[in-house]
VMD Tcl script that draws the C-alpha trace (Angstrom):
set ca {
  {62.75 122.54 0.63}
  {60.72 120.56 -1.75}
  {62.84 117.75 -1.23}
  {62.23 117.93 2.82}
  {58.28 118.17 1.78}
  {58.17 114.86 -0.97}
  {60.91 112.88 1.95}
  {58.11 113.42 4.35}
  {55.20 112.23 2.32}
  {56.69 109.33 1.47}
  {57.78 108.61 5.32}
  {53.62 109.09 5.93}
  {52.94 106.86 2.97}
  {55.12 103.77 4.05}
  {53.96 104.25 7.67}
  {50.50 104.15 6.60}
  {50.82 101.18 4.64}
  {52.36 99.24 7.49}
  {49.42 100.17 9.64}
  {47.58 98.70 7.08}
  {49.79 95.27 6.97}
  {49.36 94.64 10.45}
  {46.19 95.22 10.62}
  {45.59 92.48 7.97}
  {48.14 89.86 8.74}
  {46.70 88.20 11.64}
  {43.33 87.16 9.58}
  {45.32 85.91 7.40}
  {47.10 84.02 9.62}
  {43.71 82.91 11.00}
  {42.38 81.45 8.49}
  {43.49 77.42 7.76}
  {44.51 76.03 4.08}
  {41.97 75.57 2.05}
  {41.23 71.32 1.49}
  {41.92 71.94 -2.68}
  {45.01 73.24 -2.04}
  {46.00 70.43 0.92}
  {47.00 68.25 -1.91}
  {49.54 70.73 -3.37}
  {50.64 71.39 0.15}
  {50.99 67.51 1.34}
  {53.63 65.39 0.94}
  {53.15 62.93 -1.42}
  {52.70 59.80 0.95}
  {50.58 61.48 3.74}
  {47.32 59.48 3.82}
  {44.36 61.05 2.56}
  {41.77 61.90 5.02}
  {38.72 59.69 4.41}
  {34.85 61.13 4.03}
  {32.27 59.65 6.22}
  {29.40 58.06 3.92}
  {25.94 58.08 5.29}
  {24.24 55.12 6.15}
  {20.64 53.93 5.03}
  {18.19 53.56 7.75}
  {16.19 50.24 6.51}
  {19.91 48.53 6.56}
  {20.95 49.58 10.29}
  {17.59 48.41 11.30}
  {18.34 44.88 9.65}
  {21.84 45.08 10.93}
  {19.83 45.24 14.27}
  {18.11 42.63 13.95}
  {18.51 38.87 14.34}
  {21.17 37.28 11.94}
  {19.48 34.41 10.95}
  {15.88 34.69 9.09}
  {13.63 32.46 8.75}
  {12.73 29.88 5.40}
  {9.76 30.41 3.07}
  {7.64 27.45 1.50}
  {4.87 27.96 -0.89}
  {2.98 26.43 -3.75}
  {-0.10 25.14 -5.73}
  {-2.84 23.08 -5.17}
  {-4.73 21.96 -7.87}
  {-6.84 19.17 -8.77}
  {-6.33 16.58 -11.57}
  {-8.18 18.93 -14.35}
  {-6.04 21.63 -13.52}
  {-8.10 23.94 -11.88}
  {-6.96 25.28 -8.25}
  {-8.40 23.52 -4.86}
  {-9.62 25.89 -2.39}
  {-9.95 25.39 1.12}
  {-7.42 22.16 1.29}
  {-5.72 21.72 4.57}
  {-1.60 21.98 3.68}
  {0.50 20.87 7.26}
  {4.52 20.99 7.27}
  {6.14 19.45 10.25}
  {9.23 17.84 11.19}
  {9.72 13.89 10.34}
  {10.17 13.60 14.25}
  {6.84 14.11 14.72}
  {6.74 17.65 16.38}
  {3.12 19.39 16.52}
  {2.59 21.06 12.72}
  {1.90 24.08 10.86}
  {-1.43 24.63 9.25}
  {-2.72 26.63 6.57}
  {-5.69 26.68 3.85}
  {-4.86 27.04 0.01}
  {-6.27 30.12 -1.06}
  {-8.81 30.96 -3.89}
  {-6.21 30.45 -6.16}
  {-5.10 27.54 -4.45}
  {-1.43 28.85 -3.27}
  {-0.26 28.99 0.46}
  {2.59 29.97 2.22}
  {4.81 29.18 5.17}
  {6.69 31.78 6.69}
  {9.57 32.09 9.09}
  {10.42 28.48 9.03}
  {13.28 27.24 11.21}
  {15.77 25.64 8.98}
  {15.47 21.79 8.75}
  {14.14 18.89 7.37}
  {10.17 19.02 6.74}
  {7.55 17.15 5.59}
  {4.33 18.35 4.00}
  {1.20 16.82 4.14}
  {-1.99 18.35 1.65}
  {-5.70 16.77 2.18}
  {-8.93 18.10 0.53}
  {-12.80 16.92 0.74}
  {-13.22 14.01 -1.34}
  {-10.29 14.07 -2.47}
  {-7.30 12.05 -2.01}
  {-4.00 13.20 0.14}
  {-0.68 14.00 -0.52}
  {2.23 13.26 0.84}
  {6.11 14.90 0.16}
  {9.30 13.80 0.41}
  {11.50 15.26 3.28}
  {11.79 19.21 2.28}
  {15.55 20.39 3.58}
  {15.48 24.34 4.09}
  {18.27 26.83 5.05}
  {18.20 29.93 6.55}
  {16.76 32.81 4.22}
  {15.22 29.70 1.64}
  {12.69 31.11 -0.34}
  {11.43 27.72 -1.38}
  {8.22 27.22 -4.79}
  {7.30 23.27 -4.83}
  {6.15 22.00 -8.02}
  {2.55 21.98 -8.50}
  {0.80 19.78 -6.17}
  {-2.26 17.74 -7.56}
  {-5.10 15.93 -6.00}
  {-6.72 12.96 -7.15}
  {-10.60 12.62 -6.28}
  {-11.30 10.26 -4.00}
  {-12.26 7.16 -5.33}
  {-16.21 6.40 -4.20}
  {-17.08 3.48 -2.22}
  {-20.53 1.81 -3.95}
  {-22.73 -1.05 -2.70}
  {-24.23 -3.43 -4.90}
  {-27.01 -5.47 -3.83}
  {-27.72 -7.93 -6.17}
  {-31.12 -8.98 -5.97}
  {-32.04 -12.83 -6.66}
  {-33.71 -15.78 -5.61}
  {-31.27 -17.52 -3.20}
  {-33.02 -20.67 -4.68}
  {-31.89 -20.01 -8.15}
  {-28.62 -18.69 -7.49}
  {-27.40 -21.67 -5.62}
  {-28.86 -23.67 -7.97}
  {-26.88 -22.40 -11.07}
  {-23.60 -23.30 -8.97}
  {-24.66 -26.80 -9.45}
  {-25.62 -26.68 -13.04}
  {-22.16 -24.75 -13.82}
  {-20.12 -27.22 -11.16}
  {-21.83 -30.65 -12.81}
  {-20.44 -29.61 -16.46}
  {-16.52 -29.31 -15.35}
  {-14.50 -32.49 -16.08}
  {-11.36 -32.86 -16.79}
  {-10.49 -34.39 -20.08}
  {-14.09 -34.58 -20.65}
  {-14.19 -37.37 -18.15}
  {-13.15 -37.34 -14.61}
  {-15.96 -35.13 -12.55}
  {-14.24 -32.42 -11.37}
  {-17.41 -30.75 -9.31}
  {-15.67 -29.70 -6.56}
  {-13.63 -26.93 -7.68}
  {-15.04 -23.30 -8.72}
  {-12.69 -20.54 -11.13}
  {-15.24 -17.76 -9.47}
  {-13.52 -16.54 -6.03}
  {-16.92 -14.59 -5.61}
  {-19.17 -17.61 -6.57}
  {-22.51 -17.36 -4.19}
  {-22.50 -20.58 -1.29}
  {-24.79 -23.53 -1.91}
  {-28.06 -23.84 0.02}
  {-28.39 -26.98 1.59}
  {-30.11 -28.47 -1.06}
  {-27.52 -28.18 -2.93}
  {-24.89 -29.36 -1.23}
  {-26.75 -32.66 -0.96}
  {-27.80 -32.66 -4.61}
  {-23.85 -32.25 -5.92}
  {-22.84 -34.66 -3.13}
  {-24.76 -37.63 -4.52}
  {-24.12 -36.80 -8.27}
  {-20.55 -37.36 -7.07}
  {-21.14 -40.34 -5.04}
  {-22.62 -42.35 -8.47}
  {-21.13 -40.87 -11.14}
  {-20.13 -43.48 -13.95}
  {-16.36 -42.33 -13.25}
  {-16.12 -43.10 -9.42}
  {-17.21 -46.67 -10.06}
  {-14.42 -47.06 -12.17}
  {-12.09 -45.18 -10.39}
  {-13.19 -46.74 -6.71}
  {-12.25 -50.09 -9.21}
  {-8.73 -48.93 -9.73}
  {-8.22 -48.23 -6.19}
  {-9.70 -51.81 -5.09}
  {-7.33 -53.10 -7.42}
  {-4.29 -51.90 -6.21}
  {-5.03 -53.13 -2.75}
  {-5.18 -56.30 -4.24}
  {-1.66 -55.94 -5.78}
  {-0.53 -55.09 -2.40}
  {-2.37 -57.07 -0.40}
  {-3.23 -53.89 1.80}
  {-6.10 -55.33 4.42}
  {-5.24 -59.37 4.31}
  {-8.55 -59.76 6.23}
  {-10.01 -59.45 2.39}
  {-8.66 -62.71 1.22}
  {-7.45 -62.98 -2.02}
  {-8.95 -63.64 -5.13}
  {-12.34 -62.62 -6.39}
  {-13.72 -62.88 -3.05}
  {-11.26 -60.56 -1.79}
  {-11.35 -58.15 -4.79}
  {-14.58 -58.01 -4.38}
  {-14.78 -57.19 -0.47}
  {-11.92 -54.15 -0.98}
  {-14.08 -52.72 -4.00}
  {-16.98 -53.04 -1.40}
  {-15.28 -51.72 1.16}
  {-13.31 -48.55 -0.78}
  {-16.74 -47.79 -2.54}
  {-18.28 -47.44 1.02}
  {-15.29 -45.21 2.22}
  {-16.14 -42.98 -1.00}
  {-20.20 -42.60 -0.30}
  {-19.46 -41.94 3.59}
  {-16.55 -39.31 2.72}
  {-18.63 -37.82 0.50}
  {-22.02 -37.67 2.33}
  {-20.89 -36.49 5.21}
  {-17.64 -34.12 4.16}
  {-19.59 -32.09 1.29}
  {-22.83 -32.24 2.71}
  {-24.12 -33.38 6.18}
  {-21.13 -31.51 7.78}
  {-21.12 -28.48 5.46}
  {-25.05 -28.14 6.00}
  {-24.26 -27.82 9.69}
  {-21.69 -26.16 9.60}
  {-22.64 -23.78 6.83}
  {-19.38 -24.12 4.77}
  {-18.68 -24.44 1.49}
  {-17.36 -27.63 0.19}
  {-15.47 -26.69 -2.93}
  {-12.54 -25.97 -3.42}
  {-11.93 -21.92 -4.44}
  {-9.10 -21.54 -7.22}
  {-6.37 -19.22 -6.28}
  {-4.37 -18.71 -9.21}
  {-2.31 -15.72 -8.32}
  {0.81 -15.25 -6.35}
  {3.53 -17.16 -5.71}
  {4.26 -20.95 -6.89}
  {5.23 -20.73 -2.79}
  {2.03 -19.30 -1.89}
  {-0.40 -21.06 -4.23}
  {1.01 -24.67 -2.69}
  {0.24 -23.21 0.89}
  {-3.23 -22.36 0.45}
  {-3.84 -26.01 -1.81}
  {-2.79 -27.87 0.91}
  {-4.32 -25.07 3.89}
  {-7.53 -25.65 2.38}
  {-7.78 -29.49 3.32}
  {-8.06 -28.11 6.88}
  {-9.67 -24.58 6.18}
  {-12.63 -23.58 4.50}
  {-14.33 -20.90 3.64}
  {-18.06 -20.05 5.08}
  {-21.43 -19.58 3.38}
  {-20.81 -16.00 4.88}
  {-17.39 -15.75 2.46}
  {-15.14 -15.64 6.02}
  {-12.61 -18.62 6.05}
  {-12.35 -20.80 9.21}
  {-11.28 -24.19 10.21}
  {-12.48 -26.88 7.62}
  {-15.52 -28.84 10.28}
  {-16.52 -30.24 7.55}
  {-13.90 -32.21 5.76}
  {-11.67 -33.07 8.92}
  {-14.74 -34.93 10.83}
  {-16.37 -35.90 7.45}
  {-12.88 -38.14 6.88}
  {-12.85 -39.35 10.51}
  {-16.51 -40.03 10.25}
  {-15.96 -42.35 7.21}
  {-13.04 -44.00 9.11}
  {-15.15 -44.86 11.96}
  {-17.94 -46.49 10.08}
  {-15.60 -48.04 8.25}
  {-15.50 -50.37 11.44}
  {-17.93 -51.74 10.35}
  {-17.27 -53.70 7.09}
  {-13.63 -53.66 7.49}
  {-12.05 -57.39 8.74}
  {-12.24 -57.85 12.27}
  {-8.41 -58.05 12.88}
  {-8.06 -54.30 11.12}
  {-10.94 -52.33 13.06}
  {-10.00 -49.95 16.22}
  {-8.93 -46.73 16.47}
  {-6.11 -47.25 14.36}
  {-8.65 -47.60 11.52}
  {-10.35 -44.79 12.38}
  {-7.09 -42.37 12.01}
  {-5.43 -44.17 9.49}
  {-8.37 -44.00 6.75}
  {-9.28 -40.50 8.20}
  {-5.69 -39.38 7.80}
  {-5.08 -40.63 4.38}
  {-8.51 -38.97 3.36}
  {-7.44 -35.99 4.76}
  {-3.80 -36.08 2.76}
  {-5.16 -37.10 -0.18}
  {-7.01 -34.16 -0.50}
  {-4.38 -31.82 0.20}
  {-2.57 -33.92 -2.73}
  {-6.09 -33.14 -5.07}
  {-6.04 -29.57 -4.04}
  {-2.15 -29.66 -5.71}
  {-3.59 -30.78 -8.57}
  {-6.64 -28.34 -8.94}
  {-4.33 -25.43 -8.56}
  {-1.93 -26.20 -10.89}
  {-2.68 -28.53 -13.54}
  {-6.42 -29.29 -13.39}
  {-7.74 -25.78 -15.04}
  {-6.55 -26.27 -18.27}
  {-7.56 -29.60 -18.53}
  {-11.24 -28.85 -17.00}
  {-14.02 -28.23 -19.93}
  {-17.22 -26.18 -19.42}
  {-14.94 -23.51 -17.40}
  {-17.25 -20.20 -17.30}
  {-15.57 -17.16 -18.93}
  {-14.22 -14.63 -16.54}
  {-13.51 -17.11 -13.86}
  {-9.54 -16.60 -13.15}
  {-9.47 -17.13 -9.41}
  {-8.55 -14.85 -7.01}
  {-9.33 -11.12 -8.20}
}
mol new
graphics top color blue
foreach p $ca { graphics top sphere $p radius 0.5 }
foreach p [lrange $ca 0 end-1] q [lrange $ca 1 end] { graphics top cylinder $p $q radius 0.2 }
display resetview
């Protein structure tokens, strides 16, 4: 009987517990694998399953935005002490010429460009009283972030008139003095030439006064001698004769051609015409260039105003002499063949002189004032 009892208990006991099971199983069942123990449960080539990461906000805004930024390009302007300019107008633009940008250094003399295209650029920096600069071609890529070297500004070099205050008188009058002491070797006048390229003009006055110190100066009777001579030897004008006679008539005759030439080439016409009748040493440049303005200045001349122009003077001073020289020359050798010839020569000759002035004559000239190198 207690057998029948404990058999049924035990029935109730395992019927109980298998109400139990079922009721548990399916939540179980419900319930997935947990993710730490996926990787004991996978095989072992299964791919893993990947985590989403989150994404900043400031980087999908860029990632929004255009791909290509633009090119910065800054620096410094300062002067040559080193201290910053303020206020000085900076421009970058394109060597083709398109319209620039424009900013102002600030108080501590930087600017900036911004959002510049990439290219080639130039950049241009100008101040009050100061002087500009001027780059090289700047080449900028996308996203350059571009610090020139310190820029610096020279100050503007300041235009100043001088007036110098004289007697006109006295001033042309010391051109005289200083031309009448240059000869060369000592000797041979050489009036007509002046070392100063800014040497004041010649009144009048003077241009007379130095023309007849030249016309009877112990040298040119000796030289106007020489020259008479050699026409002799040659025989140039047989009108002359020979002989004494004939010597004598060419010295009369090429001592008349020097007076007129002089009188009226280096100081009648230069009175009128207000040009100055001596020759202005160059001394600088080319051997090319220094032969081209000797010989130029038989033809051109420079004004009592310092502006060069045609040489009046000396061309129809020489053709003046050549006409009067119609007068005393033989009958069979006047005309207007006279007239040029003799004006021609004169004319050539002096180109020849001018040669000579240029290039050999300064270092043989005495009395040459100090400072007086030609051409500044």
């Amino acid at each position: 009987m207690l057998s029948v009892q404990c058999a049924l208990v035990a029935m109730r006991s395992a019927g109980l517990i298998l109400l139990l099971g079922m009721a548990v199983l399916p939540q179980v069942q419900a319930q997935p694998p947990s993710i730490a123990a996926a990787p004991a449960l996978a095989l072992p080539d299964a791919p893993q399953p990947q985590t989403p990461q989150p994404q900043n906000d400031s980087a999908q805004n860029a990632n929004a935005a255009s791909p290509s930024a633009g090119a910065t390009l800054s620096g410094t302007v300062l002067d040559t002490n080193g201290d910053v300019v303020q206020g000085a107008r900076v421009a970058v633009r394109r060597p083709s010429g398109a319209s620039a940008q424009i900013v102002q250094s600030g108080s501590d003399g930087q600017f900036t460009f911004n959002n510049l295209p990439p290219g080639p650029y130039k950049l241009t920096v100008t101040a009050k009283d100061m002087g500009a600069y001027a780059s090289a071609v700047i080449s900028l890529q996308t996203g350059d972030v571009r610090i020139l070297p310190k820029i610096v500004l020279s100050v503007a070099a300041a235009s100043t008139s001088i007036t110098v205050i004289g007697d006109k008188e006295e001033l042309a009058e010391e051109q005289v003095q200083i031309a009448v002491q240059q000869r060369v070797l000592g000797v041979i006048p050489n009036f007509y030439m002046t070392f100063d390229w800014n040497a004041p003009p010649m009144l009048a006055r003077q241009k007379f006064q130095l023309s007849f110190r030249s016309m009877f100066d112990p040298t040119a009777f000796a030289v106007m001698a020489g020259i008479a001579g050699a026409e002799q030897y040659k025989d140039v004008y047989p009108g002359f004769g020979g002989g004494l006679s004939g010597y004598g008539k060419r010295y009369g005759a090429t001592f008349a051609n020097h007076v007129s030439g002089q009188l009226f080439g280096r100081a009648i016409y230069p009175a009128l015409f207000r040009q100055d009748p001596r020759y202005f040493y160059k001394g600088k440049g080319s051997v090319r260039s220094r032969a081209l303005y000797a010989m130029s200045a038989a033809v051109i001349a420079r004004g009592d105003d310092g502006r060069w122009r045609p040489n009046y003077s000396n061309v129809l001073g020489d053709l003046t002499a050549g006409a009067i020289s119609n007068l005393y020359f033989p009958s069979s050798e006047r005309g207007a063949s006279l007239v040029f010839f003799n004006g021609l020569t004169e004319i050539g000759a002096g180109a020849v002189e001018n040669i000579l002035k240029e290039f050999l004559l300064k270092d043989m000239t005495s009395h040459i004032p100090r400072g007086a190198n030609g051409q500044p």
